[in-house]
Structures are given as structure tokens and as C-alpha cells.
N, C-alpha and C positions, 0 to 999 in steps of 0.2 A: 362542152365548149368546142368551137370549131377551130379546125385544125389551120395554124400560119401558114399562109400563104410562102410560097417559096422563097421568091426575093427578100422575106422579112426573118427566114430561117438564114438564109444566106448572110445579111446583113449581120443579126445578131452572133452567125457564127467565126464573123470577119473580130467581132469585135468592138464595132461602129457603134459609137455611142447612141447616135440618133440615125441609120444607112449608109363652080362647072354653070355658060347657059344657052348661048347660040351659035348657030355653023359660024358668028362672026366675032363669037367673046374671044375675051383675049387666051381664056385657057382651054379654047376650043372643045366650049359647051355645048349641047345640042338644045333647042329649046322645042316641042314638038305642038307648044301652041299659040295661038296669035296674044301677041301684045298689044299695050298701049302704055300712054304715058303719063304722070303725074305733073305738076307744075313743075318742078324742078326738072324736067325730062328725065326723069329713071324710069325703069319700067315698069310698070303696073300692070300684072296680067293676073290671071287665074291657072294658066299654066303652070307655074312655077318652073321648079328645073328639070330637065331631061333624065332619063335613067343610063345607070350606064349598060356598056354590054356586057362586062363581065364581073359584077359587082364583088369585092373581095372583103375578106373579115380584118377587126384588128385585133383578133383573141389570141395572148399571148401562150407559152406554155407553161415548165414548173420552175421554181425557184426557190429560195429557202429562207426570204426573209419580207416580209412583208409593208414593214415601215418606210422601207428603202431599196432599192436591186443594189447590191453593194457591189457586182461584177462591174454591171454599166456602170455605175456611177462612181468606180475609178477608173477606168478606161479614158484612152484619150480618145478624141475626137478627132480622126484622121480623116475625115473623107472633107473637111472645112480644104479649098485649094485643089482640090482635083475636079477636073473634069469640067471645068471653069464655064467653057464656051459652049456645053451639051446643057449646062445648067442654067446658062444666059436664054438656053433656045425656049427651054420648058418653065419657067422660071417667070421668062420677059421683064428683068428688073425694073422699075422706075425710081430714077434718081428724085424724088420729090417725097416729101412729105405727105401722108393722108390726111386730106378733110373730114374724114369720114368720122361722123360722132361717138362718142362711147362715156356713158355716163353709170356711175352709180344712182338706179332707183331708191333703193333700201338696201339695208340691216338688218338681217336677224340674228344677236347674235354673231357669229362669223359667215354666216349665209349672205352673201354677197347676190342682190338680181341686179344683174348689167344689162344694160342697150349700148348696142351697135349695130351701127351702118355699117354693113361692108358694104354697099350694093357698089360701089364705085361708079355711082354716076350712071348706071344702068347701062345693058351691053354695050349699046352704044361708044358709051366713054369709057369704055373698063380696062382696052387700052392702054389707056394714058392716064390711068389711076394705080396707085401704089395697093399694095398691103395695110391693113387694118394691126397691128402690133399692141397686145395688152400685156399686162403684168398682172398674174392673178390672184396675187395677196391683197395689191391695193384695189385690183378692177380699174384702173389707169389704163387708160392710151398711153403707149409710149412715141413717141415724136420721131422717130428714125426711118430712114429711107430703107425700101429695096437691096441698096447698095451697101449700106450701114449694117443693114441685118445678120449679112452670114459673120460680122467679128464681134457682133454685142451678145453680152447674158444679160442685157436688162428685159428681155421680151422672152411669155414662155407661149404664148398664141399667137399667130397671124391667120388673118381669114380675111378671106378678098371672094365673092360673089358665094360660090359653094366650097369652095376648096379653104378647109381647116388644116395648122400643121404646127406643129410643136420645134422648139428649140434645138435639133439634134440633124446630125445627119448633113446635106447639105445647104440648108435651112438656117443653120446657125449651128454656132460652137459649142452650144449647149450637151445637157444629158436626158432632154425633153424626150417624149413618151405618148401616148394613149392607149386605151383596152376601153372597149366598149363593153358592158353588163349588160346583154338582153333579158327586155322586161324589168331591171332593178329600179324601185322605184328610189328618187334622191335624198329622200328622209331615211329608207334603212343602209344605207350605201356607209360602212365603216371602215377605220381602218382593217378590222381583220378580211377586210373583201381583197387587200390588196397580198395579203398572206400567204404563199406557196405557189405564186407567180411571178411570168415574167412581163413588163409593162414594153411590148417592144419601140425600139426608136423609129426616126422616119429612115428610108430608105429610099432616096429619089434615083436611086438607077440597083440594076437589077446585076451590072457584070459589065465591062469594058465601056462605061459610061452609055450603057443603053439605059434610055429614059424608064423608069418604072413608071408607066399612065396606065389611066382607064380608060373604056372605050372610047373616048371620047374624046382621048387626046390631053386630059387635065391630069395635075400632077396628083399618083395617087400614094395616099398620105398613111397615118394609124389612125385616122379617122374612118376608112375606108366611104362607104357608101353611106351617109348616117342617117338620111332620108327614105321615105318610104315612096312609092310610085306609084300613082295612082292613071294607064292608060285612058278612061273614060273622063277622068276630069282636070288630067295633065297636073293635078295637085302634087305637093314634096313635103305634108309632114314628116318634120323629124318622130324620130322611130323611139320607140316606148323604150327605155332605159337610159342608163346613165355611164357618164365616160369617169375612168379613172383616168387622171391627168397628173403625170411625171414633170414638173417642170424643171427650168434650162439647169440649177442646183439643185437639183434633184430632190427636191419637196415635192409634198405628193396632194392633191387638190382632188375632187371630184367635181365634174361638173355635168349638166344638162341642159340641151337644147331646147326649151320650151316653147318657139315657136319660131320660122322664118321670116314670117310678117308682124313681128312686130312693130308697136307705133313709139317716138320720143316717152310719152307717160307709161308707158308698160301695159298697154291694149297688144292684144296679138290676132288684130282682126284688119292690121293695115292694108294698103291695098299692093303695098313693094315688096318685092321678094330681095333677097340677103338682108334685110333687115332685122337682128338676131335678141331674141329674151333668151337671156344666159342667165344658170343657176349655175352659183359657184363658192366652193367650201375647200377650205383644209383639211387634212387628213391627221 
């Protein structure tokens, strides 16, 4: 398991329950190849998204209970109100609701596959596009703004173009989480995987309200880097494994990224990048 990142040591040791595409997105993505556009103007490239420069992990360390992290998840959530206006910089709230679709495909079972658009209108618009906000019991879009976000528990995902982030931290009031499993495939993925670990929360700043980003400039999350990067064909498959996912009460989900291009009917051969096939289960 690779070793946390510092800022995410730091955070969990505070306490804190919870702490990407072009030179012109809004979360100062890089994108390093040519686009184009769909009818709806979003972007349609083969590129996909940028890599960062200094890619980080979300593997957490030990713990003693696996159902639940019973430390985090009586903790209060103090970092909710501080650091307000470094958070407004990195952050760029939008007071609006997203358009952005999210549908349940199927059922299996408690196997939830969802669609969503994050693309927010493609870099272009992205902007003056909000966050994407689900609840991952139902796989619902939750309707609340930017601005609504950091005092609600009804949201345990937000994802706007590449940037995924959990309920915690400055994020929301939550006790949200993620751990990436490299290579676990999302059929053996059980509760005992989440056993004698810790699932860390978000941490958007690292010490005196300095931003925690990636190279890039985008805010970096317990999602870490989840895509893989392919220089020769600018491609961003998501990376072989599966996310343990803490949400904002602290239930435990896993999920997987199954593909960024995905289409409305659950094809993952579209031609728009943030457009997300999600696998999503309880714990």
C-alpha cells in the first residue's frame, strides 16, 4: 500500500473529518491535445485529460474497525467556515444548480450503474457550471448549489469535469472519504477489504489555508489521480481498481469508475470526456 501523502497525514492527524482539463478550465486543467465539439458544444476530443505533475495516492493507513472508522466518524468537522475566501479561490463556487444528468441504468441487486455528465458544458463552459452532487444509496442527483454544498449531508460525491471529492473536509460537513484498491476487481471488493484501515477524508488545504492542488492547479482530492495517461494518445482511462467510498454518514459504498466517455444508455465509447459509467454498491 503506498504510503499518505503528507497533507492527508496531517489532516487526519488534526482530526478533520474530511481535511482537471485546459490552461483555460475552470479548475486549471491542462489538456495537451486538440479538441473538438459535439452539438451541444462540449468537448469531444481524443485527448482526454491532462496528467498531473505530481500525481498523489489515496491509500489510507491502519485502523481497527472496518465497517466503519469510528475515530472519524465521531469527530467533528471543523474545517466547515475556515479559510472561506482561499476556498472560494480554489473551489470557484457557482451559485446555480447543475444540469448535468445522472441517471440510474440498472440494478443488480444493490449494484447501482449510474450516468453522469459532469462535463459541465465542456471547458469552454465549465466556468459557469456548478458541481455534479449524488447520493450513493439512491444514485440521485442531488439539486443543491456550490454554495448549498459546504452546510448539506444530503450529498456524498461531487464531480465537475475530472475532479471527484467526498462529503468532508472543506467540501461539506460530512464524514466522506475515499481509498483507492489498485487492480481490485468490483465483484471481490467486500466489506472485510475496508478492515484494519483508515479511509482518509478530503483535505483541501495542507497548513495556513494553502491550497492542497495538483500540478495543475486543480483541487486535489482522496480521489487522487484515478486515471491513467497515456502521452502518445493523450487518452485518460480510469485506472484498474475500485474506490472504497466513506460517505457524508459515514456508510461505506464501493465504487468504480468504468469509463470517462461514457454515453446516456451506458455505451462507454462516447465521443465527450467527464462523462462518467459509475459502479456503485454498499458495504
Amino acid at each position: 500500500m503506498k504510503a499518505l501523502r503528507p497533507s492527508l497525514i496531517l489532516a487526519l492527524c488534526l482530526g478533520v473529518a474530511a481535511c482537471s482539463d485546459d490552461d483555460s478550465d475552470a479548475n486549471g486543467n491542462v489538456n495537451p491535445g486538440p479538441e473538438t465539439t459535439d452539438d451541444a458544444g462540449n468537448d469531444s476530443d481524443d485527448s482526454g485529460d491532462g496528467p498531473t505533475d505530481e500525481p498523489g495516492d489515496s491509500d489510507g493507513g491502519d485502523d481497527t474497525d472496518g465497517d466503519t472508522d469510528p475515530e472519524t466518524c465521531t469527530e467533528t468537522n471543523t474545517a466547515i467556515g475556515t479559510c472561506e475566501d482561499e476556498r472560494a479561490e480554489v473551489i470557484e463556487p457557482i451559485d446555480a444548480v447543475t444540469e448535468g444528468e445522472v441517471k440510474v441504468l440498472s440494478t443488480d441487486g444493490s449494484i447501482l450503474s449510474l450516468y453522469v455528465d459532469a462535463s459541465a458544458g465542456g471547458t469552454a463552459q465549465a466556468a459557469s457550471n456548478p458541481y455534479v452532487y449524488i447520493k450513493l444509496s439512491t444514485g440521485e442527483r442531488v439539486d443543491i448549489t456550490d454554495v448549498e454544498a459546504p452546510s448539506s449531508l444530503e450529498w456524498d460525491l461531487a464531480i465537475k469535469r475530472t475532479v471527484f471529492a467526498t462529503n468532508s473536509g472543506h467540501w461539506g460537513p460530512g464524514v466522506g472519504g475515499a481509498l483507492f484498491l489498485d487492480g481490485k476487481d468490483f465483484d471481490e471488493v467486500t466489506i472485510a477489504d475496508a478492515a484494519g484501515i483508515t479511509i482518509p477524508g478530503e483535505s483541501l488545504f495542507v497548513d495556513s489555508c494553502e491550497p492542497n492542488v495538483d500540478g495543475r492547479g486543480s483541487p486535489y482530492t482522496t480521489f487522487g489521480d484515478w486515471y491513467e495517461y497515456d502521452p502518445q494518445t493523450h487518452a485518460t482511462p480510469p485506472k484498474d481498481g475500485t474506490f472504497l467510498i466513506r460517505a457524508a454518514d459515514c456508510s461505506l459504498f464501493k465504487l468504480r469508475i468504468e469509463s470517462n466517455t461514457a454515453t446516456p444508455e451506458g455505451g462507454t465509447d462516447g465521443p465527450v470526456n467527464a462523462r462518467y459509467l459509475l459502479s456503485v454498491a454498499p458495504l
